[in-house]
C-alpha positions in Angstrom: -10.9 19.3 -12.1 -10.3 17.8 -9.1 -8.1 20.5 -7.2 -11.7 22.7 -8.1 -13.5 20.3 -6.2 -11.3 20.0 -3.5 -10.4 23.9 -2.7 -14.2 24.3 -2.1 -14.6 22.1 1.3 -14.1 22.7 4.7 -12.8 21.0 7.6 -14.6 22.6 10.0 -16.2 20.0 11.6 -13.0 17.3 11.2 -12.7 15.0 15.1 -10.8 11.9 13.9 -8.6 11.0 10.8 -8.0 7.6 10.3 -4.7 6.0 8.5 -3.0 2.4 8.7 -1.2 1.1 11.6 2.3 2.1 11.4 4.1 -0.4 13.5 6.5 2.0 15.5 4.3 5.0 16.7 0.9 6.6 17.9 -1.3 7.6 15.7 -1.5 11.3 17.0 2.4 11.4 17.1 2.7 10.2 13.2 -0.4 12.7 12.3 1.7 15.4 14.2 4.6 14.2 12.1 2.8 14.6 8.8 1.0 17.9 10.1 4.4 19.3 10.4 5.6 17.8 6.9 2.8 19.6 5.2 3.3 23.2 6.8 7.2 22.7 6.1 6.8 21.9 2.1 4.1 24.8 2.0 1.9 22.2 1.2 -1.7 24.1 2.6 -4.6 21.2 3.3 -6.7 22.3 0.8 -9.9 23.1 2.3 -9.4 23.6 5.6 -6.7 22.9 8.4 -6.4 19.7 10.3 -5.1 21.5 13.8 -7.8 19.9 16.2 -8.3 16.8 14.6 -7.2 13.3 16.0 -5.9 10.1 14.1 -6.3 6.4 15.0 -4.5 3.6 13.3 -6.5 0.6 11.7 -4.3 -2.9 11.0 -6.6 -3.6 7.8 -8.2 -1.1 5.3 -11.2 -3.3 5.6 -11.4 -1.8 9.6 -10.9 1.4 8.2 -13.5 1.7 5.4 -16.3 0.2 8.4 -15.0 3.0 10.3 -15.8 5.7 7.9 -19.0 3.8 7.2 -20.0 3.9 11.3 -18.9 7.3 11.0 -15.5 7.0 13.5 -13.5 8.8 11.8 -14.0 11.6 9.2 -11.5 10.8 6.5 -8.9 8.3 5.5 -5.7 9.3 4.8 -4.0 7.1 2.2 -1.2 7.2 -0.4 -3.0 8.9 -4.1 -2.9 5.3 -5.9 -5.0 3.4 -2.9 -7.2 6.4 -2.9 -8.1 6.6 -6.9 -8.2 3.2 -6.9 -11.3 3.3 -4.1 -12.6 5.9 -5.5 -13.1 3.7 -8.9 -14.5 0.7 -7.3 -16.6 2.8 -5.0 -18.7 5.8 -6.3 -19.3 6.6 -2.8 -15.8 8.0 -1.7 -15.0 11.4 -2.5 -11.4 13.1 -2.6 -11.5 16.2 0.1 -8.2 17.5 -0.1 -4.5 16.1 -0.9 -1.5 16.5 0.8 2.7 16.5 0.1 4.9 14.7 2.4 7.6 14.2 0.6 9.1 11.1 -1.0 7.4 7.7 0.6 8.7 4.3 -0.4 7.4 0.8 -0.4 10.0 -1.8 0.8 10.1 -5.7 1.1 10.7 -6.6 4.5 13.0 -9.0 6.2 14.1 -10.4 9.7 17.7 -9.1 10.4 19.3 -12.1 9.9 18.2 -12.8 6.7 20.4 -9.9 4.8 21.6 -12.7 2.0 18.3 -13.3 1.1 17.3 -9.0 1.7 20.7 -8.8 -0.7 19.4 -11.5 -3.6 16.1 -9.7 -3.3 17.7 -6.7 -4.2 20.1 -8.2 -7.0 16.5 -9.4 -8.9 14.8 -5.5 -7.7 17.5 -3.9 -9.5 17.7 -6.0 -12.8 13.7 -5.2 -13.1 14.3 -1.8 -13.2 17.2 -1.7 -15.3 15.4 -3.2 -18.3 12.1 -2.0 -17.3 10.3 -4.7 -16.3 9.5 -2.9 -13.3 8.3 0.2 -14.6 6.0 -1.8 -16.8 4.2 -4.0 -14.2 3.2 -0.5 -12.6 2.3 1.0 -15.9 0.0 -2.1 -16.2 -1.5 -2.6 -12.6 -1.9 0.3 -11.2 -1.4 3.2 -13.3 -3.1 2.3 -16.7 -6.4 1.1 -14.4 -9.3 0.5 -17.4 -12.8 1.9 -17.2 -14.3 -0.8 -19.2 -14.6 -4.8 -19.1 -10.5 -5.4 -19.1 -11.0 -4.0 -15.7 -12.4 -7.0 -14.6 -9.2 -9.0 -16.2 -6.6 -7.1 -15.1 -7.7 -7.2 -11.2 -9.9 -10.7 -11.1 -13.5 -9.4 -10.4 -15.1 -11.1 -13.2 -16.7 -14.3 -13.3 -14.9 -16.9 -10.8 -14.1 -19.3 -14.3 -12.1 -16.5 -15.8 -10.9 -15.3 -12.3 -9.2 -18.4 -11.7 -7.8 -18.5 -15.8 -6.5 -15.6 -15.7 -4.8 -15.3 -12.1 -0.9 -14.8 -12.1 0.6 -17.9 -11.8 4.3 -18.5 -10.0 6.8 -20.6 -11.5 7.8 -23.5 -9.7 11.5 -24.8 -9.6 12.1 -28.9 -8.3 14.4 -29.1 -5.1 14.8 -25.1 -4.9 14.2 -22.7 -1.8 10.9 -21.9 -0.9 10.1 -18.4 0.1 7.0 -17.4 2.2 6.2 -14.0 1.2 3.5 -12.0 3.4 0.7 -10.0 1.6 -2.0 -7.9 3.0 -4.0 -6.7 0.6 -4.7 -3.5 2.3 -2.6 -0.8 -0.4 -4.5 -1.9 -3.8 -3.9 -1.9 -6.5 -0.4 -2.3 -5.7 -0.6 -4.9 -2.8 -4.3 -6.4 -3.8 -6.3 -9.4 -3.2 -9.3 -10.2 -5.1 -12.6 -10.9 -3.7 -12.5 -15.0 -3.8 -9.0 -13.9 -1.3 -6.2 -14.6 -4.0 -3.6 -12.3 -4.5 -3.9 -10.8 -7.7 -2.3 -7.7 -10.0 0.8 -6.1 -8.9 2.3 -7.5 -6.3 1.7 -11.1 -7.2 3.3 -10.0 -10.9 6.3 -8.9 -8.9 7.0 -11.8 -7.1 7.1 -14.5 -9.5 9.3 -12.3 -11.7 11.5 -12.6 -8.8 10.6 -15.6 -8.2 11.6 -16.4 -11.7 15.0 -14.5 -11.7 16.2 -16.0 -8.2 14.9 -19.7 -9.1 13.4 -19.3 -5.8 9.5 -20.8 -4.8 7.4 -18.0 -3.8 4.8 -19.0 -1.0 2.2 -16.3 -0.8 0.3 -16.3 2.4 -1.9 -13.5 3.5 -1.7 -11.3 7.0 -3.3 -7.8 8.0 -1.0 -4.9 7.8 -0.9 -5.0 11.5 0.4 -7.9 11.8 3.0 -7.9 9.0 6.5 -7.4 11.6 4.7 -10.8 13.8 4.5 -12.8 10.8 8.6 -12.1 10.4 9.6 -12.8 14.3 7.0 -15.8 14.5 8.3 -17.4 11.0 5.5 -17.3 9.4 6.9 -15.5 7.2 10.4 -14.9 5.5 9.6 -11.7 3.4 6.7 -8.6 3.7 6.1 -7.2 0.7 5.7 -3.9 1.9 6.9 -1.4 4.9 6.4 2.1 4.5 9.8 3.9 4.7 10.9 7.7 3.4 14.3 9.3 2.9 12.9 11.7 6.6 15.0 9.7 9.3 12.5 10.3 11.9 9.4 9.2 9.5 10.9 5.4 9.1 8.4 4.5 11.6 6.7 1.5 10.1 9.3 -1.3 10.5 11.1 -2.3 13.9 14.8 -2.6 14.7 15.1 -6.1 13.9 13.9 -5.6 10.4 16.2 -4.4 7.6 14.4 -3.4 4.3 14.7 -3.8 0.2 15.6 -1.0 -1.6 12.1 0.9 -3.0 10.5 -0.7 -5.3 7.8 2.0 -5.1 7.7 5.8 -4.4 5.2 8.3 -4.2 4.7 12.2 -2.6 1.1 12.3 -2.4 -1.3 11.4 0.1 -5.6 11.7 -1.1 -8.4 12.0 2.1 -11.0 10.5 1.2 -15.0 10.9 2.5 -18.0 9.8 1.9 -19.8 11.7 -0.3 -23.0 13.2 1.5 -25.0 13.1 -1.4 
């Protein structure tokens, strides 16, 4: 139903598209990047071609919806589960076309000197996938995403009492390592904080399942996606939870040369523009 709704709209009038601040490029070079990804997979941009337009990067999601909403840029350009999931908890974005660019990850990110801690990370990464756990904190948070009141439990928009009842709570070990782990909240439902500015859902379940496995403290603190590789260098924090990366050489443009990555704990091929709907 939805390719039938997307095939029918143009792109005629398309001047800016706007993504998320990669942290090692322009935006018109990444755009170019992806532009050239698409015509190489034979993906066509259903409804139109995006030859003219222009991107700019936004450090928060929160910049980029107001730019939309000001009218800045045309579209937003996000991976498909950020997109459905805005499209769910705001009637007024509409999907214009989708797009192929091969196999994305998500990664934890860490300072280079800090590969013992990048190797235990991985250690607990790989146990959750081997028996699942994993597969079913994705199944849970972002893929099975309820229409009716559980919504509201499942991703902590419901009255502040339950909110704060329900909220993932980390395990907390005496005289163990404390981890600060940066959040942005800018990919939900996967990286997702709710509106009273807790982390909440996925990426807090992750953690203190790692958390757990590790006997490790996790610290969440809270930066914009921007400012994810400066929380690393400055110390404010000792982990990201996420850095875009793909198995493209030249598309690893997100983290910096002094920042060495998980393995994936996520992956993805899809990317969903989103408008606003004109009616």
């Amino acid at each position: 139903m939805i390719l039938g709704i997307l095939t029918g709209i143009s792109f005629a009038d398309d001047d800016y598209v706007g993504f998320l601040t990669r942290l090692r490029t322009t935006p018109d070079e990444f755009f170019m990047l992806m532009r050239n990804s698409w015509a190489t997979r034979g993906w066509a941009i259903l409804g139109g071609d995006h030859t003219s337009s222009k991107a700019r990067f936004y450090d928060s999601l929160s910049q980029m919806q107001m730019a939309l909403s000001r009218g800045d840029i045309d579209e937003m350009i996000l991976p498909d589960f950020v997109a459905e999931y805005l499209m769910k908890v705001n009637k007024s974005y509409t999907p214009c076309c989708m797009s192929n660019s091969g196999t994305m990850s998500l990664c934890f990110g860490f300072m280079k000197g800090s590969s013992n801690l990048r190797d235990r990370w991985n250690y607990a990464l790989r146990s959750m996938r081997d028996d699942y756990t994993l597969a079913g904190m994705f199944q849970k948070y972002v893929k099975n995403f309820p229409q009716d009141e559980s919504y509201d439990y499942i991703y902590g928009i419901n009255r502040r009492k339950q909110r704060a009842q329900d909220r993932i709570k980390f395990e907390r070990f005496p005289n163990a390592e404390t981890v600060k782990v940066a959040v942005t909240g800018d990919l939900p439902p996967v990286d997702f904080v709710d509106e009273a500015g807790f982390p909440a859902g996925y990426s807090t379940a992750v953690l203190a399942e790692i958390g757990r496995r590790l006997r490790v403290n996790i610290n969440v603190i809270q930066v914009e996606a921007g400012s994810r590789t400066a929380a690393l260098v400055s110390g404010k924090a000792d982990v990201v939870f996420w850095y875009e990366a793909s198995k493209m050489e030249e598309w690893n443009l997100d983290a910096g040369d002094d920042v060495i990555l998980s393995e994936p704990y996520l992956e993805w091929q899809t990317f969903m523009h989103l408008r606003f709907d004109e009616d």
